[in-house]
VORO-77574 format. One record per residue (C-alpha): residue number from 0; residue in one letter; chain; x, y, z. Coordinates in nm, 3 decimals. Each point is the difference from the previous one (the first is absolute). Layout:
# VORO-77574
@nr: NUM; rest: A; kette: A; px: X; py: Y; pz: Z;
...
# end
This chain:
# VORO-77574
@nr: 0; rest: X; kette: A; px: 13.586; py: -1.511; pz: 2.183;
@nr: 1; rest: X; kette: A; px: 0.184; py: 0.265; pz: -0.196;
@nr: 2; rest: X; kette: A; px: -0.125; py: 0.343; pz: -0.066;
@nr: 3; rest: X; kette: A; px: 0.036; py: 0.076; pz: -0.333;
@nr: 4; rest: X; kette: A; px: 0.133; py: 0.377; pz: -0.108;
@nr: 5; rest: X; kette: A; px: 0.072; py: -0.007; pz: -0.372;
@nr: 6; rest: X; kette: A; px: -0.154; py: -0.213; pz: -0.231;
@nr: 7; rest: X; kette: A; px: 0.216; py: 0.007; pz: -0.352;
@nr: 8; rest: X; kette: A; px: 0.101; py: -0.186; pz: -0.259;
@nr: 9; rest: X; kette: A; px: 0.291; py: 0.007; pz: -0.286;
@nr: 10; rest: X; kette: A; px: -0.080; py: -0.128; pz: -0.303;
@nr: 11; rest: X; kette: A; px: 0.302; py: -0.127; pz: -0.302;
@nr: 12; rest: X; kette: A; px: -0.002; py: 0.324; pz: -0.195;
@nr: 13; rest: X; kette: A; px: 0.043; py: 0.190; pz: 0.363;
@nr: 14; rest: X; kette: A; px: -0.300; py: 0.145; pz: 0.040;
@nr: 15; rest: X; kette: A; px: -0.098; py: 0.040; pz: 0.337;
@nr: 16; rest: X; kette: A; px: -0.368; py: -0.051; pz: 0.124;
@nr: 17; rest: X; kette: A; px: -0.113; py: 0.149; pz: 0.305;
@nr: 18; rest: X; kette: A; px: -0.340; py: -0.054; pz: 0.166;
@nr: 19; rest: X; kette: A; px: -0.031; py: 0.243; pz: 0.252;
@nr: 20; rest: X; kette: A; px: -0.377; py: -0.068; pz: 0.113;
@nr: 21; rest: X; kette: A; px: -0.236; py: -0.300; pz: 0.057;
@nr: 22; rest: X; kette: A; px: -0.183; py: -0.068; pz: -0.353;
@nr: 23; rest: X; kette: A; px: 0.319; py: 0.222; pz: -0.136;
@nr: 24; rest: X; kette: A; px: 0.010; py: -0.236; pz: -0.338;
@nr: 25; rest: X; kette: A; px: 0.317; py: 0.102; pz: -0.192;
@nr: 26; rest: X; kette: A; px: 0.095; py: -0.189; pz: -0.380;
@nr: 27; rest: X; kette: A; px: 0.273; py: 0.012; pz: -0.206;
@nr: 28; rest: X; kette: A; px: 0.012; py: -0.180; pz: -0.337;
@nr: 29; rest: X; kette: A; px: 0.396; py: -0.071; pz: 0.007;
@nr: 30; rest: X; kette: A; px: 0.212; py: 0.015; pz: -0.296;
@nr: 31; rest: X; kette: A; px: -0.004; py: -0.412; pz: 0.003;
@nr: 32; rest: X; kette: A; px: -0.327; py: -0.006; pz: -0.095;
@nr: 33; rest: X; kette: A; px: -0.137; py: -0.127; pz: 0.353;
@nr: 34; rest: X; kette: A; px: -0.247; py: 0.237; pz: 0.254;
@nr: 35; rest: X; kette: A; px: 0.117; py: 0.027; pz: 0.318;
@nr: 36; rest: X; kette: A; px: -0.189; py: 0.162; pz: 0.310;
@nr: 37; rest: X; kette: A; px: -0.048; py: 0.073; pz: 0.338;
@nr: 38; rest: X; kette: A; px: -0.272; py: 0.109; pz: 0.252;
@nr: 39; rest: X; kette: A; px: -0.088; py: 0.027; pz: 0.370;
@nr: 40; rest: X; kette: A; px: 0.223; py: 0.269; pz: 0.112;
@nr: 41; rest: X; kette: A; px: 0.078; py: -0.020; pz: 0.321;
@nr: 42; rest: X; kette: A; px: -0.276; py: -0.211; pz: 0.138;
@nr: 43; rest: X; kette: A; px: 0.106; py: -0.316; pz: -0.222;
@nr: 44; rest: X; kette: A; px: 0.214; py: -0.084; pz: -0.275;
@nr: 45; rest: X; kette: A; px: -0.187; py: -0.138; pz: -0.305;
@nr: 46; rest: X; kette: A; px: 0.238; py: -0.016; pz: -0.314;
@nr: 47; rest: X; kette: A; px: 0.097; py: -0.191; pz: -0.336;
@nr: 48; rest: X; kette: A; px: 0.156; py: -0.343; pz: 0.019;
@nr: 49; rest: X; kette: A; px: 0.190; py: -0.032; pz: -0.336;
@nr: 50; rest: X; kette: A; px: 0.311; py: -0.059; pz: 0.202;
@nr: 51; rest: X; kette: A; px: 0.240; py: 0.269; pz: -0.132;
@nr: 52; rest: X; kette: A; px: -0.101; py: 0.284; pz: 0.217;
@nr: 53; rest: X; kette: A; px: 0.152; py: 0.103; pz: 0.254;
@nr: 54; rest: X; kette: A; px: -0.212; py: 0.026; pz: 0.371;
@nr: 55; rest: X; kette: A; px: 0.145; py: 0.354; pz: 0.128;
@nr: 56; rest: X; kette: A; px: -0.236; py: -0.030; pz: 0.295;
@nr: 57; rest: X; kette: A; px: 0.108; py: 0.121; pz: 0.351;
@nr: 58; rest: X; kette: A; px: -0.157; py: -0.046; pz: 0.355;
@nr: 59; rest: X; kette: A; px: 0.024; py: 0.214; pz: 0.317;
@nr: 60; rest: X; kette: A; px: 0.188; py: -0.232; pz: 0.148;
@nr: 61; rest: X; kette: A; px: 0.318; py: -0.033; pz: -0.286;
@nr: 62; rest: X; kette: A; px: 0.105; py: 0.328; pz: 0.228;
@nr: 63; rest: X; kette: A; px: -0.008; py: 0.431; pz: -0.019;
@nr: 64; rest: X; kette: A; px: 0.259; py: -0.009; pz: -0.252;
@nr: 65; rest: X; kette: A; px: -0.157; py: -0.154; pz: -0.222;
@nr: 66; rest: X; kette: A; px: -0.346; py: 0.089; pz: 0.060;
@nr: 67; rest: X; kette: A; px: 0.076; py: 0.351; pz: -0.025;
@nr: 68; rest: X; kette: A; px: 0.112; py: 0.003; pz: -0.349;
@nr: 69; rest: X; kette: A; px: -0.308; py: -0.163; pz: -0.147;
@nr: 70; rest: X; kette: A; px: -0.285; py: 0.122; pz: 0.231;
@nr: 71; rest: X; kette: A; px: -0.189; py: 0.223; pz: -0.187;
@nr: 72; rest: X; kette: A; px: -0.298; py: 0.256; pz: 0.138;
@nr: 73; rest: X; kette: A; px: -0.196; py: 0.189; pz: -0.219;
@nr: 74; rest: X; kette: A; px: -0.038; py: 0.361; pz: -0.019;
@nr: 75; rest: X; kette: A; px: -0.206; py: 0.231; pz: -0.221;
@nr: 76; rest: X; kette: A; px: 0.169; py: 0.330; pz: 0.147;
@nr: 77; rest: X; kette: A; px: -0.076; py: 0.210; pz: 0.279;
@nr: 78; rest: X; kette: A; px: -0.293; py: 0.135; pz: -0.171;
@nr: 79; rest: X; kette: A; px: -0.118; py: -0.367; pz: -0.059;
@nr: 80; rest: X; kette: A; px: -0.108; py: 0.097; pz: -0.378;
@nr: 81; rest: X; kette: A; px: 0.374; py: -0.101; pz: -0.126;
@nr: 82; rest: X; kette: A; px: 0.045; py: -0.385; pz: -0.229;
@nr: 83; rest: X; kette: A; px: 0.018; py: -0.263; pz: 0.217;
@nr: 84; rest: X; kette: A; px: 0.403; py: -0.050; pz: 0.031;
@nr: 85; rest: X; kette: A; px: 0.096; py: -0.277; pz: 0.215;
@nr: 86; rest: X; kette: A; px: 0.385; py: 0.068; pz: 0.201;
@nr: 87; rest: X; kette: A; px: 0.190; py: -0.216; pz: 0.204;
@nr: 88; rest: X; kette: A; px: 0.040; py: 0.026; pz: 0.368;
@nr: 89; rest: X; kette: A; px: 0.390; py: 0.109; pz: -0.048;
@nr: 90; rest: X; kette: A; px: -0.116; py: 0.323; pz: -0.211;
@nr: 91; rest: X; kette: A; px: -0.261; py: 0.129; pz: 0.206;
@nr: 92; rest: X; kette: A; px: 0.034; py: 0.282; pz: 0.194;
@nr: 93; rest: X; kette: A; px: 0.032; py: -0.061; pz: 0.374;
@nr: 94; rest: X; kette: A; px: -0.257; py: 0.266; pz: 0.008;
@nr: 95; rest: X; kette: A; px: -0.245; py: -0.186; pz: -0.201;
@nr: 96; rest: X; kette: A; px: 0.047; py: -0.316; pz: 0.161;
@nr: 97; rest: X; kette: A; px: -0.097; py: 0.157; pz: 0.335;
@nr: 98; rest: X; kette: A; px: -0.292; py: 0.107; pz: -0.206;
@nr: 99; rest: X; kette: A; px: -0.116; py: -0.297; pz: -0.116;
@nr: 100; rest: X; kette: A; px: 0.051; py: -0.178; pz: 0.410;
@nr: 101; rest: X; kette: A; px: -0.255; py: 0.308; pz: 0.124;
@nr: 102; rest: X; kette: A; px: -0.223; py: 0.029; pz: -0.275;
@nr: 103; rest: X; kette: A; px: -0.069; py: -0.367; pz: -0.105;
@nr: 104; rest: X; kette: A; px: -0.123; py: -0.216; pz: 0.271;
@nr: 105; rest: X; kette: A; px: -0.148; py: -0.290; pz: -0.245;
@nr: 106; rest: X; kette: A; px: 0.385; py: -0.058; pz: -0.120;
@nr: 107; rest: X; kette: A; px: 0.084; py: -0.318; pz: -0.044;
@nr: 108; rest: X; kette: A; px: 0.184; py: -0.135; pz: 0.330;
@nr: 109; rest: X; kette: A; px: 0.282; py: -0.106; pz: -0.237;
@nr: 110; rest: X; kette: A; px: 0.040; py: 0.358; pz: -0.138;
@nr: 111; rest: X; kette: A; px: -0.050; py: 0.105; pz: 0.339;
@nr: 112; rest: X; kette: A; px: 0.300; py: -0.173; pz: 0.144;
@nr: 113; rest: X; kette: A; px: 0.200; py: 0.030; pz: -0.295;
@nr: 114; rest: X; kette: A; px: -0.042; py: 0.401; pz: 0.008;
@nr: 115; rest: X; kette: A; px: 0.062; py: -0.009; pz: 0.374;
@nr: 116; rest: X; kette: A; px: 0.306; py: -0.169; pz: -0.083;
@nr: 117; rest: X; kette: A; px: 0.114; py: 0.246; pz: -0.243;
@nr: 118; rest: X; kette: A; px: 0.009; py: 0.287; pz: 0.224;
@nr: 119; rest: X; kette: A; px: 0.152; py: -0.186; pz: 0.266;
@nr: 120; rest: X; kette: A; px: 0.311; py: -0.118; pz: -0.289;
@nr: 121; rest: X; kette: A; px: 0.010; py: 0.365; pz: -0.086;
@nr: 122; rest: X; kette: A; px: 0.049; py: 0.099; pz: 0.345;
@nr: 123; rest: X; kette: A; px: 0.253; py: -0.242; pz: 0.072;
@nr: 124; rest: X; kette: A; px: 0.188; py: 0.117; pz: -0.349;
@nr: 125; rest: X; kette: A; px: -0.014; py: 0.373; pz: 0.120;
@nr: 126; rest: X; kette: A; px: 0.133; py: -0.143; pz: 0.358;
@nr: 127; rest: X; kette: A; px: 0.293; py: -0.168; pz: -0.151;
@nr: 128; rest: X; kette: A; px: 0.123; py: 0.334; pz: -0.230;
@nr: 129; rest: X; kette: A; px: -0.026; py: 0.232; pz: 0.370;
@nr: 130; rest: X; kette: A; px: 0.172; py: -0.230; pz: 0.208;
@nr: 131; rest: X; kette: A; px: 0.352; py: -0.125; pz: -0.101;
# end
């Protein structure tokens, strides 16, 4: 079975629904007249079926690359009082990536690899510039 990372939709007009969380309902009325939608974040994918949208979903397994520029972790600043802003994997800070691996033990084991991952492709990117 597939883990799933990113649950998304596109819908005609190009708007993009996201559904970052389980019972994470998102709705857009589209500029055809039809409603699309999509829900389950990353525990399933529930969405519309009017056959025009486009399934933008992607799963651990479709590889780092692309997992990296979709994940998305949640952060409400250091202080924790900030809006909830959700960021990929590729713009986090290393820093707050090895953060999130000490302070968050109830992670997800699919964020958990995927942010293991992520340091180890950064490593590997700052190994290739030292050595020729």
């Amino acid at each position: 079975m597939r883990t799933l990372i990113y649950n998304a939709i596109r819908t005609p007009d190009g708007t993009l629904l996201e559904s970052h969380d389980c019972h994470d309902y998102r709705q857009h009325a589209d500029a055809n007249g039809k409603t699309y939608m999509v829900d389950g974040g990353r525990d399933y994918i529930r969405c519309s079926n009017n056959g025009d949208e486009v399934s933008l979903a992607v799963y651990l397994e479709d590889g780092h690359d692309k997992v990296r520029e979709v994940m998305k972790w949640g952060n409400r600043g250091k202080d924790g009082k900030q809006p909830l802003k959700w960021v990929a994997l590729k713009d986090m800070e290393s820093s707050h990536i090895a953060a999130c691996l000490c302070t968050q033990p109830n992670m997800k084991p699919a964020h958990r690899i995927s942010m293991e991952n992520e340091i180890t492709y950064r490593e590997a990117l700052c190994k290739d510039e030292i050595l020729p």
